[in-house]
N, C-alpha and C positions, 0 to 999 in steps of 0.2 A: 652686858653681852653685846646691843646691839649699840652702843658705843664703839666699844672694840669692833666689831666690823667694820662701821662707819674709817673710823682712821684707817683699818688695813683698806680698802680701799680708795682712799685719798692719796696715803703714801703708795698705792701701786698705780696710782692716776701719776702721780709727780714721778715715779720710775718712768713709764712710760715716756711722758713728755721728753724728760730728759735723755733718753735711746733716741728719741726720734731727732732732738737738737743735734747731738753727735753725730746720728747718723748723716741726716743730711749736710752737717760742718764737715765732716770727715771725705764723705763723698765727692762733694764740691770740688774740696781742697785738691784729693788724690787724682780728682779729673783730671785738674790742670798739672798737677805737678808730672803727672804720664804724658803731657802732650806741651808743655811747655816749661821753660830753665826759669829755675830760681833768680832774682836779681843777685847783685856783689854789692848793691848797697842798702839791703833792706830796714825800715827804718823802725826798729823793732818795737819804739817808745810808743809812736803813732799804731803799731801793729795791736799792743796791748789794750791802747786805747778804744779801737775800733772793736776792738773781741770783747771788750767790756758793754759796749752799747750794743752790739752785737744779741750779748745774754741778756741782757735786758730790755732789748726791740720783744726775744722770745721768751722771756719771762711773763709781758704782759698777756703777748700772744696767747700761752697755758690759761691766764687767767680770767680773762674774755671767751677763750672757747670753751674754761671748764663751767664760766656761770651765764654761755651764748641765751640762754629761756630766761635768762633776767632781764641779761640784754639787749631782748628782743632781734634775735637774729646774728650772726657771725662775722657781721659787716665790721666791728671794730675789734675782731679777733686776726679777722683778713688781712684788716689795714697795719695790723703791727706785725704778721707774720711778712708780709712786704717790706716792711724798713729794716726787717732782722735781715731779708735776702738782701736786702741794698747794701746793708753796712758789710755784710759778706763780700759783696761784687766789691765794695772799696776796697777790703781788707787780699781779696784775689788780685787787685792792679797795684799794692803796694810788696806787694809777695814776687810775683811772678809775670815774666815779662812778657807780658799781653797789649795791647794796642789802649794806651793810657783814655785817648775818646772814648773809642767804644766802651769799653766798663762805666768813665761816668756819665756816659748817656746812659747806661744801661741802670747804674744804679739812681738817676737822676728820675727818669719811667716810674722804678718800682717805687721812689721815696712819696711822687706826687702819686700816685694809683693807690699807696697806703692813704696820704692826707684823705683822697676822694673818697674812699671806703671809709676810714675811719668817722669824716666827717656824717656820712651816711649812717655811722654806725650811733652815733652820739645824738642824731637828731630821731634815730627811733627808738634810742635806748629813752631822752626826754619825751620826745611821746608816751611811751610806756609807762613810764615814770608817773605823770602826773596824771595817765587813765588812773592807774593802782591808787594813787592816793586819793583820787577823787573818791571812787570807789570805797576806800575805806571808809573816807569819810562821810559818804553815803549810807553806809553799812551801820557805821553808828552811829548814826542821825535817825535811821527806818525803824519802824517797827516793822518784824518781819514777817508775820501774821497778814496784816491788812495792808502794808506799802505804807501808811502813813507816819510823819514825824512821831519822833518818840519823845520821852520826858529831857533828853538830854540835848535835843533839839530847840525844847521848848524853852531851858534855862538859856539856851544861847540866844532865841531870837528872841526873848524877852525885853534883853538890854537892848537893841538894835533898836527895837519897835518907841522903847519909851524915850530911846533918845530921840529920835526922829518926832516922836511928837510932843517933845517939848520943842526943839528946834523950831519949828511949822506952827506951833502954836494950835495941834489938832486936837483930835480926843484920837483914846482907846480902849475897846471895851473886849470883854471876856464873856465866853460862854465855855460852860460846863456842861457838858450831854453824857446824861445815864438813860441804859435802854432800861424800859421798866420787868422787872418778875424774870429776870435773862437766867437766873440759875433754876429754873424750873422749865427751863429750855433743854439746860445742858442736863438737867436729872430725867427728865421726860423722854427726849430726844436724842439726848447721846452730845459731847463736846465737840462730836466732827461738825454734826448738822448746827451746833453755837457758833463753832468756825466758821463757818458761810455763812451765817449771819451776821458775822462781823464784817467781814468781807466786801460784803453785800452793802454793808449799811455803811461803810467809811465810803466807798465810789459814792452811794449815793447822799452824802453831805460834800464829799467834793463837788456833784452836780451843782448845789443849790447856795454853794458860799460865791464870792466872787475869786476871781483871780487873784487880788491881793489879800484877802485872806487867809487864811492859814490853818489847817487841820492835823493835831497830834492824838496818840491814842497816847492816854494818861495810863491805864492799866484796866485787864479786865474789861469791862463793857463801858469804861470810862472813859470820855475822849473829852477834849480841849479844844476851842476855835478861840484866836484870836482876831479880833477886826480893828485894823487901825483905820484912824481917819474917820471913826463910827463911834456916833452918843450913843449914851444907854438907848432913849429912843428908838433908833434905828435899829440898836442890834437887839431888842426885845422884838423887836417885826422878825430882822431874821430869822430869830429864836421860836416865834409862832408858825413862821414857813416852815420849819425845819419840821416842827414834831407834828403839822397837817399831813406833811408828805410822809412822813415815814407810816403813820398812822395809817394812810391810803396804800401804803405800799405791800405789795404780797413777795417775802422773800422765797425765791425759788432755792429750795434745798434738797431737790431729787426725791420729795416725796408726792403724793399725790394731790393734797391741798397743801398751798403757798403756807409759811409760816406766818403770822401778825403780830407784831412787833409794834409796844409803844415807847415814844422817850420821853423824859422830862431832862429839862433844860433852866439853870439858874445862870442869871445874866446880872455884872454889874461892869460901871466903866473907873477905870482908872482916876483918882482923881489929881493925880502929879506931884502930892507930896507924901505919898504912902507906899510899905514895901509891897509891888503888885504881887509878884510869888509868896506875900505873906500873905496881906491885908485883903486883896483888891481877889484873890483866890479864897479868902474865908469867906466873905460877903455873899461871891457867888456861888459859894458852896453851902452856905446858910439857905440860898436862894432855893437851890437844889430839891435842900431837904424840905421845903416847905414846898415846892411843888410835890413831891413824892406825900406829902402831910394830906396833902388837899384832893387827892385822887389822884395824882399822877397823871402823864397823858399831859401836861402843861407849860408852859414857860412863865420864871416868875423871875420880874427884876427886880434888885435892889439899890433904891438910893444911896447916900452916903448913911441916911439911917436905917436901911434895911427895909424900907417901906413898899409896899409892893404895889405895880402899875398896872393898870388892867390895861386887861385884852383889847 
C-alpha cells in the first residue's frame, strides 16, 4: 500500500514538473510570437536540436530540485533551470526575429549564472557528501552507549597499529578491562544507573590513557586499550593507574551515595609473529581471569608464557 502511494506521488511529482516545463516553453514562445514575426528561413534542424538540450538542461533541473536535501540546497537545481532558459533564449533568436546580440548576450548571462550556481551547487553537495559519509563511518566505528570505538573499530585498527610497529621496529601491547560484580549493579540498581556507569567509566579511561592510545568497548562491561609504542612493562603501570583510579573513583549516578566500582585488567604485548586478535587477545584474557582468580581489584600481565609481573 504504501508503496503504491509512494509511486502515485512521484508520478504526480514528474506530472507537475512537466505542466510547468510547457508552461513556461509555451509562454515564452506565445510572448514573442504576439509581439514579433517569425523568421522565412528558420533552421528547423538546429531548432530541434536546441529543444532537445533544452528538455534535458530541465530534465536535470526536476531532478536536483526533487532530491535539493541531498543536495544540500537548490543551487545546482538553479544552475540547470538557467541553461534550460538559455537554450530557450537561443531557441527564441533562431525562431523569431529579435535583435540576434541581445538574445546571445542574454543567453550567454543565464549559461555562465547556471555554471556559478551549479558550480556552487556541487561544491556543497561534496561537502555534504563526505560530512554523511564520515559520519557513517563514524556511526559504525562508535559504540553508542559510551562514545567509545567499537569491536569493528577494533578489527580495523588492529592491522594499522601492527603494521606500523613492525615498520618502526616498536612494541604493542593490549589491555583488557572488566569492571568487577557489574551485573549486581544492574540487578541491584537498575540497567539505567549500569548505563552511567559505563559512561562514566569509558570518559574516565579516556582521562588517564594517552592520546595515542586507543579505547574500545568490547561488549558489556568489557572494554579494550590498545597502546602502541608501549612494553608489557609500561603498559602493566598503565594497567595499575587505571584500576587505583577507578577504585578511587565515586560514580555519580543520581543517587545519594556515589556508586564504587572496581576493574581488573589483563595485559600482554604483541610479540610480532602471532595472530594478535587471536593469540596476543587470549594471553590477555588468560591474564584477565587470573586477576578476577586472585581477588580482583588488579592488573596481571602476561609474558609470552603467561607469567605474571608484579605490582
Amino acid at each position: 500500500m504504501s508503496l503504491m502511494i509512494g509511486n502515485k506521488k512521484f508520478l504526480l511529482s514528474i506530472m507537475g514538473y512537466v505542466v510547468v516545463y510547457l508552461g513556461i516553453t509555451a509562454s515564452i514562445l506565445l510572448a514573442f510570437s504576439a509581439t514579433v514575426p517569425i523568421k522565412s528561413d528558420v533552421d528547423w534542424l538546429l531548432v530541434s536540436l536546441y529543444s532537445l538540450l533544452t528538455a534535458m538542461a530541465f530534465t536535470y533541473f526536476y531532478i536536483n530540485d526533487h532530491m535539493a536535501k541531498r543536495f544540500q540546497g537548490r543551487f545546482m537545481a538553479l544552475g540547470f533551470l538557467l541553461f534550460y532558459l538559455g537554450w530557450l533564449s537561443l531557441i527564441s533568436s533562431l525562431i523569431f526575429a529579435v535583435p540576434q546580440a541581445v538574445m546571445l548576450y542574454t543567453a550567454g548571462v543565464l549559461f555562465v549564472s547556471g555554471y556559478i550556481l551549479g558550480a556552487l551547487g556541487i561544491m556543497r553537495w561534496s561537502k555534504g557528501y563526505y560530512r554523511d559519509r564520515n559520519n557513517l563511518k563514524r556511526q559504525t566505528r562508535t559504540d553508542e552507549l559510551t562514545a567509545l570505538n567499537n569491536r569493528r573499530a577494533l578489527a580495523h585498527d588492529v592491522g594499522k597499529e601492527q603494521s606500523f610497529a613492525k615498520k618502526s621496529n616498536s612494541h604493542l601491547s593490549l589491555l583488557i578491562v572488566d569492571l568487577d560484580d557489574f551485573k549486581a549493579i544492574n540487578d541491584s540498581l537498575g540497567h539505567e544507573v549500569g548505563d552511567r556507569v559505563l559512561v562514566q567509566f569509558s570518559q574516565l579511561l579516556l582521562k588517564y590513557i594517552r592520546a595515542t592510545d586507543k579505547a574500545y568497548r568490547w561488549g558489556g562491561e568489557e572494554f579494550v586499550i590498545l597502546l602502541p609504542v608501549t612494553a608489557l612493562f609500561e603498559a602493566h603501570k598503565v594497567a595499575n593507574k587505571i584500576v587505583k583510579k577507578v577504585a578511587e573513583y565515586g560514580f555519580n549516578v543520581g543517587k545519594n551515595e556515589p556508586v564504587r566500582v572496581t576493574a581488573s585488567i589483563g595485559v600482554a604485548q604483541w610479540s610480532g609473529d602471532e595472530s594478535f586478535l587471536k593469540d596476543t587477545f587470549k594471553r590477555a584474557d588468560q591474564a584477565l581471569y587470573q586477576a578476577k582468580r586472585e581477588g580482583k581489584n588488579s592488573a596481571v600481565a602476561a609474558d609470552f608464557k603467561n607469567i605474571r609481573l608484579s605490582n
